[in-house]
Residue, then its C-alpha position, 0 to 999 in steps of 0.5 A: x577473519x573470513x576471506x574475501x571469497x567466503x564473505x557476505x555482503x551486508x546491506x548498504x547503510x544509512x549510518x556510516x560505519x566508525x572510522x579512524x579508531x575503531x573497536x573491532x569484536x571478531x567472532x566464530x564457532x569453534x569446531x563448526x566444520x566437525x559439527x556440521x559433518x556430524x549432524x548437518x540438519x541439526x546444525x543448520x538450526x544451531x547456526x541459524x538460532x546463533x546468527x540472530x542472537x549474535x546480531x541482536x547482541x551487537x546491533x544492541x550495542x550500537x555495533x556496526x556487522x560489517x561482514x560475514x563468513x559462515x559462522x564468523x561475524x565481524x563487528x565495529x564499534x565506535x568505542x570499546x565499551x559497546x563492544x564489551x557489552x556486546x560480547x558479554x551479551x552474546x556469551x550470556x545469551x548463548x549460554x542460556x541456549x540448548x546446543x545439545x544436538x550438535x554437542x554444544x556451541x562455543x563461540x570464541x570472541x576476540x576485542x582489538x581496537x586500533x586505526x583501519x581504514x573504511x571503504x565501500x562498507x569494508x575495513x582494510x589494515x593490520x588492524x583487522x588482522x591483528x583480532x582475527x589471530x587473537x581471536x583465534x588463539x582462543x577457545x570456544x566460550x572464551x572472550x579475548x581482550x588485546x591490552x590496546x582494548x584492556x586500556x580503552x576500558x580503564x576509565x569506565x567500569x566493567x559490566x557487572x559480574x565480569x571481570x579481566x583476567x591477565x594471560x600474559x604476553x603471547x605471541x599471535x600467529x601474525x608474527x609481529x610483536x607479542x601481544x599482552x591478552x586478558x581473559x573476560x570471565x562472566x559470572x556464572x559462565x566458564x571461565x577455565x580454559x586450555x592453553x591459548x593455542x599461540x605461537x608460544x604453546x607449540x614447539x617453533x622457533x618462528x622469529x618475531x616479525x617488525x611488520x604484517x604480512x600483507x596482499x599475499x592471502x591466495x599465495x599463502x592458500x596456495x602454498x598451504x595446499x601444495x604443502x599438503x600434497x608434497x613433501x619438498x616446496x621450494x619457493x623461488x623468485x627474485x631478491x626482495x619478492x618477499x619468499x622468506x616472509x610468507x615462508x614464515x606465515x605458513x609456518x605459523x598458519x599451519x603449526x597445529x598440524x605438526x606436533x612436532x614443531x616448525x622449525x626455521x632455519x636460516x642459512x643466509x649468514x652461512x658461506x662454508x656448506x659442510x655447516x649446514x647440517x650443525x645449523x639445521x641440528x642446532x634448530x632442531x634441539x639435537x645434540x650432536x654426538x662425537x664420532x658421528x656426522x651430523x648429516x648421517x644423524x639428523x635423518x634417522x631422529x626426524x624418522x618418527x618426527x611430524x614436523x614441518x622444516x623451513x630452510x631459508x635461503x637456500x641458493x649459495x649451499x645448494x649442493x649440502x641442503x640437496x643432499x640433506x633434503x634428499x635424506x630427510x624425505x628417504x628416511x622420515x615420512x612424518x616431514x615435509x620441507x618448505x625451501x626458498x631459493x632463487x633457484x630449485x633444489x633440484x632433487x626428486x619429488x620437489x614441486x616449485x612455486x614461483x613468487x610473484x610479486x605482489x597484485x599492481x593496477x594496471x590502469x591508474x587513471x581515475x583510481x580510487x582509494x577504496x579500490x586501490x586497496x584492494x591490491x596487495x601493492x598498495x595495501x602495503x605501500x599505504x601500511x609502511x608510508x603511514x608507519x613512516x609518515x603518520x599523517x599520511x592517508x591514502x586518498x581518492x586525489x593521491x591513490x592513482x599516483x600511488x598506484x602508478x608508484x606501486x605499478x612502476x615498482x613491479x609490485x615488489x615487497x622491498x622495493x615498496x618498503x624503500x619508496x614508503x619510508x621516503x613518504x616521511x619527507x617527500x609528498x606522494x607527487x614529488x616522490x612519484x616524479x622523483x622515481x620517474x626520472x631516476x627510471x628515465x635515466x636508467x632506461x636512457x629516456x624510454x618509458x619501458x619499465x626495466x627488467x623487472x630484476x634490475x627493478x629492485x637494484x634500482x630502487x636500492x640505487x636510488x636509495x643509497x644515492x639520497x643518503x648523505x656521504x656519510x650514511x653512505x659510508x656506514x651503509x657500505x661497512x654494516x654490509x661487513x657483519x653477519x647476521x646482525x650487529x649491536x651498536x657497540x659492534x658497529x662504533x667498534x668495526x665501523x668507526x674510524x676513516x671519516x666516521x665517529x663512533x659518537x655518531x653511529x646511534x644517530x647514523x644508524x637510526x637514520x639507515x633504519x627511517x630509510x628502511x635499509x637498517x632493520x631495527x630488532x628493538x625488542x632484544x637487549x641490547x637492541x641489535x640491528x641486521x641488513x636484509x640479504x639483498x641490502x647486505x648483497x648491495x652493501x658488500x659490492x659498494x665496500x669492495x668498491x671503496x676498496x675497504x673490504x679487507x680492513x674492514x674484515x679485519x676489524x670485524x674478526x679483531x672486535x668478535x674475538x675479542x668478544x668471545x675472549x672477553x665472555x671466555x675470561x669473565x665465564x669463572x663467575x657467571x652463569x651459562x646462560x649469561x654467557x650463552x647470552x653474549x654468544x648466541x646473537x653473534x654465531x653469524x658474526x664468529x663464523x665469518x671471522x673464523x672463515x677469513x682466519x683460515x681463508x687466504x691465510x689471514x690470521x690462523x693465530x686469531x682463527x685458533x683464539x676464537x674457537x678455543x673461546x667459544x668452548x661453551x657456545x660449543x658445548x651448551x648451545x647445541x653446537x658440539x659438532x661445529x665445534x670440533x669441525x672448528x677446533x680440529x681445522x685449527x689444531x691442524x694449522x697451528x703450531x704447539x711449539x710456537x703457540x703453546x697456550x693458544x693450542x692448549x685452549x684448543x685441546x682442552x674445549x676438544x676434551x669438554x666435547x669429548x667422553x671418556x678415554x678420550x676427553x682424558x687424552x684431550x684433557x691431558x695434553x692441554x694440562x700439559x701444553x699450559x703447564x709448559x707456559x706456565x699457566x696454572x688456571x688453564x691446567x686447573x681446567x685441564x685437570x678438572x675436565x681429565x678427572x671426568x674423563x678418568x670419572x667415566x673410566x671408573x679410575x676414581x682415586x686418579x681423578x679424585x686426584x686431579x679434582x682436588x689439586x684443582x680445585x685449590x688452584x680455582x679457590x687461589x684464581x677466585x674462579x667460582x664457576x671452576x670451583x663448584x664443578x670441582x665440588x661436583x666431581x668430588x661429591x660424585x667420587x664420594x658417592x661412588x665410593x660410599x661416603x654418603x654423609x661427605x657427598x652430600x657435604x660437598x654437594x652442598x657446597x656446589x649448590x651454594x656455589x651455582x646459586x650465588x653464581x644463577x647458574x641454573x644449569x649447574x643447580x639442576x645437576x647437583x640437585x639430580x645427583x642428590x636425589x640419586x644419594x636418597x635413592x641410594x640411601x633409601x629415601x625416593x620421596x625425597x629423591x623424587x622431589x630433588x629430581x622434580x626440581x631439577x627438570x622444572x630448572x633443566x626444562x628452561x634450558x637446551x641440554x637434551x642429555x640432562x632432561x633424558x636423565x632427569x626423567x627417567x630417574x624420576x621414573x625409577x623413583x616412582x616404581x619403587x613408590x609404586x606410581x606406575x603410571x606417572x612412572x610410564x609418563x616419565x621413562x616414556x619423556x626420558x626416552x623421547x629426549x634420550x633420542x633428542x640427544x642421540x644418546x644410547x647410554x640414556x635410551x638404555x636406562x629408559x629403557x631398562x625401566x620399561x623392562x621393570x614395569x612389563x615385569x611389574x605387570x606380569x608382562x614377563x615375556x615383554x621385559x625379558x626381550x627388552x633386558x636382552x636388549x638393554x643388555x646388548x647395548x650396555x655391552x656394546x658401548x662398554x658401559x657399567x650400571x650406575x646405583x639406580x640402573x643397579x638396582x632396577x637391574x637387580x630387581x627384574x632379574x630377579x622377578x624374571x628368574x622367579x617366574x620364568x625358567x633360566x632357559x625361558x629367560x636366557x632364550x627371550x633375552x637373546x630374541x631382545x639383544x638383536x632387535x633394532x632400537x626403533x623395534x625395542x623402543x615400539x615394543x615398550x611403548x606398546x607393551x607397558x601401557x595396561x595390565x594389572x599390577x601382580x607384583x610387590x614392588x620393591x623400594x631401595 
């Protein structure tokens, strides 16, 4: 929808505009801005002929242009038929034109219908919003249906030759929930697009907002603006101002100009600042390798990243987001990072933006409703009161007195939230007169407004005094949990001392009416979270009712019970079953895990719950926080005292760890359970000791310790034990040459993780049989196999297994002579081997760049690069699996064919000192053209 200041007025009517539910039809002309630089005389034409074939098509279908901007017109329609018409008129007649000298016109059209409000020849509400973003997800020719308007359409019968075509669920760049978008296909016309250019399309993990975001269009130009000019914006302002919420929309409004992404990270549920590195890496998709600090990692990744990171709530970790920002910005040009704080950052090359709050009147007297709209105050006021109370409608009798509120209110988002949802039972006056006395008190009697920082403090004051004792109670304990709790969670931790777990549904779903619960209803289990500043005012209310620590201990009791129970069950569930009993309640474990070891409360629980949250460590990208974890509590611990409780601890360390040292880990633990008794807990440890003794290629001791525990996983009827078992005994098999029994227990494992949906465990025996077909001379089959298992990979977080898929699939197509979907698949596998940190992996990729420089004749190009491969193979002690063996094999020999020894031995040197970023640029650059002079070669 064209801003205010973009707008042209429309003659005053003499038929009043639809009101109430209306169907709206928003259109513009995509890539006008590159089309009138190109040619401005032609386009003025273009535009002009354009202009009256688009009014003719609405007025025709008794369409109301109710304002234009440029080249976009917005239109109203009493029902959602004309408005069909109407775009189907308008993208037939426009087709028909010739567009040629300004390399054509595409229109993008979006239909929405829904309540807006009419004033003065303009609408007002999120309606109206809600359309501009469909429509801009859209393409030129293309012509969007939300399913509010697909189900007005149901009873009459589409016009002839169009038809619906289903999008799905997309998400829009509002924010709020998904929308359902059809496609309109017009015979004759267009109808294949590219993707639709949503939120979904494009690398983010931006959250899913409950409401609009309202009054805030300069702000958010602003914004926009500095962050084009600036690397570091910090948004400061008072608790309540809104700074996480406009955060968010600009994160939104500008994701096409960062490929690479825009990430929201979350600090608010954090209290210990070392985690603010693994929370920032965790949302950035990196892995975080053992033997490094995730601070010294995350910089060097993001250097060739263009990406925008939004670091949220910034002011209780001051000091370790300074330190993180400040190496960013040194090291990775392509980032820029949007804070917001209550407080500045306070680093160099940062530029503030103080929040105001939101526009207020500042007379109300003789205010009327249309006018009153136009402050962002009210606007939003009006929203959430009618959201709470749908009979609610602003009016030229009540709009002064809601000015007066929003006025008094200091304009504050939250504060107007909480006065809006008690529309739902007090009238406007009665409320206005309810907030003046509760100021009078606050002021002793003074008409004075309070400082506009105690203004919020005092709405939530007011707030929680009309809540009965026991929604009082309930409020004061929510503020015990991080980051969001589940009904179940709430009976469980809150229950008790004047409060029934039968009650909780009702309580709670009374706290969100009042807008002090936020209701999170579009997750199963629905989850429900306090804002920070409630949650700020909930947890002094509790440590004034001096229930503090027994709630913090029923807190801690209840979420490692959850994590023990998830732990318990992981034997015949998939990962990503378990991940999803985990992952919503991270906030929640890590404040239990702060009060185990603070003030020693209960190191004993603290040790339980690290141990059990193995594979929230190891598949939910936190691999670093939980060695930071599992080593504070292996340091306070006794073993002697605690054997099984330190050997869960020993054995989640190993599964973090590689090599020699996932075997020492493994070890101890197999030894610590074996001393208790516990022959599971020792299958385990074998298991993952046998990978260990796997990597340093001792193949009849693991095969060994495999063997012994898979008999101990069939007795315990552990599945999940069982197949992995399976996995290590296949690979031992293959490594040894047994083909046909490999594939034997492969098959077995595949079994295993289908029965179980392990997809992840799906994916990875489905990659080692497709390195048995290479092997064994058979890369069709092995690049379907490998296919497959990036199709299952992609679905999930496992950076290092999609690195390896792909780049086996580029192995796989050299040796079937596609080169250039070969160079598409290295050049994936070498972006995620990066993602991963993993320099084994980028050292395979890498190898292949070298082969098809060599299959290109480009032979001083590949042997540089295997000088390098070479090197870091070295360096990190590795040995070639069969693939990398014979891709090995392969260039070196066709660089020893068509090069001297000395020529290959002196390129190779030059190669082995190069940087990973040189190397990585010279393959990228140096494999991309050139004629194919080579055979090539299969397994």
């Amino acid at each position: 929808m064209p801003h205010a200041s973009e707008a042209k007025e429309q003659p005053r009517r003499l038929v009043p505009l639809p009101s109430g539910t209306v169907t709206f039809l928003f259109t513009d002309i995509e890539g006008s801005t590159q089309r009138w630089e190109a040619h401005p005389d032609a386009m003025d034409a273009a535009v002009k002929r354009h202009d009256a074939l688009m009014r003719n098509a609405i007025e025709h279908h008794n369409g109301h242009v109710f304002k234009t901007g440029g080249d976009s017109y917005c239109a109203a329609f009493s029902n959602a038929t004309n408005a069909l018409g109407a775009a189907v008129d308008a993208q037939r007649t426009l087709a028909k034109e010739n567009f040629s000298e300004v390399d054509g016109l595409g229109v993008r059209i979006g239909l929405h219908v829904g309540e807006a409000l009419e004033r003065d020849g303009d609408y007002f509400g999120s309606t109206l919003n809600r359309v501009a973003r469909l429509m801009s997800i859209g393409h030129g020719g293309q012509t969007l249906l939300s399913d509010a308007m697909r189900q007005c359409l149901e009873a009459a019968a589409l016009p002839a030759g169009t038809n619906l075509l289903d999008l799905g669920l997309r998400r829009l760049k509002d924010l709020t929930q998904p929308e359902h978008v059809w496609q309109l296909t017009i015979a004759g016309l267009r109808s294949e697009f590219p993707p639709l250019n949503s939120l979904d399309a494009r690398p983010n993990n931006l959250p899913c907002q409950l409401t609009s975001l309202l009054g805030r269009e300069k702000d958010l130009e602003q914004i926009k603006s500095l962050l084009e000019k600036h690397r570091l914006l910090t948004l400061t302002g008072a608790g309540g101002v809104g700074k996480t919420r406009i955060a968010l929309q600009v994160g939104a409004d500008l994701l096409d100009r960062y490929p690479d992404g825009v990430w929201f990270v979350d600090l608010a549920g954090l209290t210990n600042p070392e985690l603010v590195s693994s929370v920032v890496a965790r949302v950035l998709g990196m892995s975080q390798p053992e033997g490094r600090r995730v601070d010294e990692s995350i910089p060097p990744w993001l250097r060739s990243k263009k990406l925008l990171l939004i670091m949220d709530n910034c002011e209780h970790v001051l000091e370790a987001v300074a330190n993180l920002a400040e190496a960013i910005l040194e090291t990775a040009p392509g980032v820029r990072i949007l804070a917001t704080s209550r407080q500045a950052v306070n680093i160099t090359g940062e530029v503030l933006y103080r929040l105001p709050s939101l526009a207020v009147p500042t007379e109300t007297a003789g205010l009327k409703a249309d006018e009153a709209l136009h402050f962002g105050a009210v606007a939003l006021f009006v929203e959430r009161a009618a959201a709470s109370n749908t009979h609610f409608r602003l009016t030229d009798e009540n709009a002064a007195i809601v000015g007066d509120i929003c006025r008094r209110l200091d304009g504050i988002p939250l504060a107007i939230e909480l006065a809006g949802a008690r529309v739902k039972v007090l009238s406007i006056p009665n409320l206005a007169q309810r907030l003046d006395e509760r100021f009078k008190i606050l002021t002793g009697g003074r008409r004075t407004a309070l400082p506009r920082q105690k203004t919020l403090t005092a709405l939530i004051d007011w707030s929680y005094d009309l809540l009965s004792p026991r929604e009082q109670k309930l409020f004061n304990r929510l503020g015990i949990f991080a980051g969001g709790f589940t009904l179940e969670a709430a009976s469980a931790v809150c229950a008790g001392d004047g409060l029934d777990g039968s009650e909780m549904f009702e309580l709670v779903d009374s706290l969100a009416d009042k807008s002090l619960v936020v209701a999170e209803t579009g997750c199963q289990p629905e989850r429900y979270s306090l804002l920070e500043s409630t949650r700020a005012y909930a947890l002094e209310k509790l440590a004034a009712s001096g229930e503090s620590e027994r709630l913090a201990a029923c807190h801690a009791e209840h979420f490692t019970e959850v994590a023990r129970a998830a732990d318990q069950a992981s034997g015949n569930m998939s990962v990503a079953a378990v991940l999803a009993r985990l992952e919503p309640e991270v906030d929640n474990f890590r404040a239990t895990l702060e009060w185990a070891t603070g003030h020693q409360h209960d190191v004993t629980m603290g040790a339980q719950l690290a141990g059990a949250l193995e594979q929230l460590w190891y598949e939910g990208g936190l691999s670093a926080e939980g060695r930071h974890w599992i080593g504070m509590m292996l340091e306070r611990i006794a073993e002697d005292g605690h054997p099984g409780i330190a050997g869960r601890l020993w054995l989640a360390l190993a599964l973090l760890s590689s090599g020699r040292r996932k075997y020492d880990c493994g070890e101890r633990a197999r030894l610590l359970y074996e001393s208790v008794n516990d022959r599971h807990g020792a299958a385990h440890a074998s298991r993952v000791l046998a990978r260990g003794l796997i990597q340093m290629g001792r193949l009849e001791e693991a095969a060994e310790a495999s063997a012994r525990a898979l008999v101990t996983f069939r007795e315990c009827r552990d599945k999940q034990g069982e197949a992995l078992c399976l996995n290590e005994l296949a690979d031992i098999s293959g490594d040894r040459g047994d083909v046909d029994e490999a594939r034997e227990l492969y098959a077995q494992t595949l079994t295993t993780f289908r029965a179980l949906g392990d997809e992840a465990g799906d994916a990875m025996v489905l990659s080692n049989l497709a390195e048995l077909d290479f092997e064994v001379g058979n890369p069709e089959q092995a690049l379907r196999n490998a296919r497959e298992a990036l199709k299952i990979g992609l679905r999930g977080k496992n950076a290092t297994n999609i690195a390896i898929y792909q780049i086996n699939i580029a192995a796989y197509c050299i040796a079937l002579g596609d080169l250039e979907h070969a160079r598409e698949a290295a050049r994936e596998g070498l972006r995620w081997a990066q993602k991963a940190q993993s320099g084994s992996k980028l050292a395979w990729a890498l190898q292949h760049f070298a082969l098809m420089a060599g299959l290109r004749s480009q032979l001083q190009v590949a042997a540089r690069l295997l000088g390098y491969v070479d090197s870091k193979y070295n360096e990190l002690g590795l040995q070639r699996e069969s693939t990398e063996r014979w891709g090995y094999e392969k260039i070196s020999a066709l660089l020893r064919e068509k090069m001297s020894e000395e020529q290959v031995t002196k390129l190779a040197a030059e190669g082995a000192v190069w940087s990973e970023s040189q190397a990585v640029e010279e393959a990228l650059k140096g494999t991309g053209s050139g004629q194919q002079t080579a055979s090539i070669f299969r397994p």
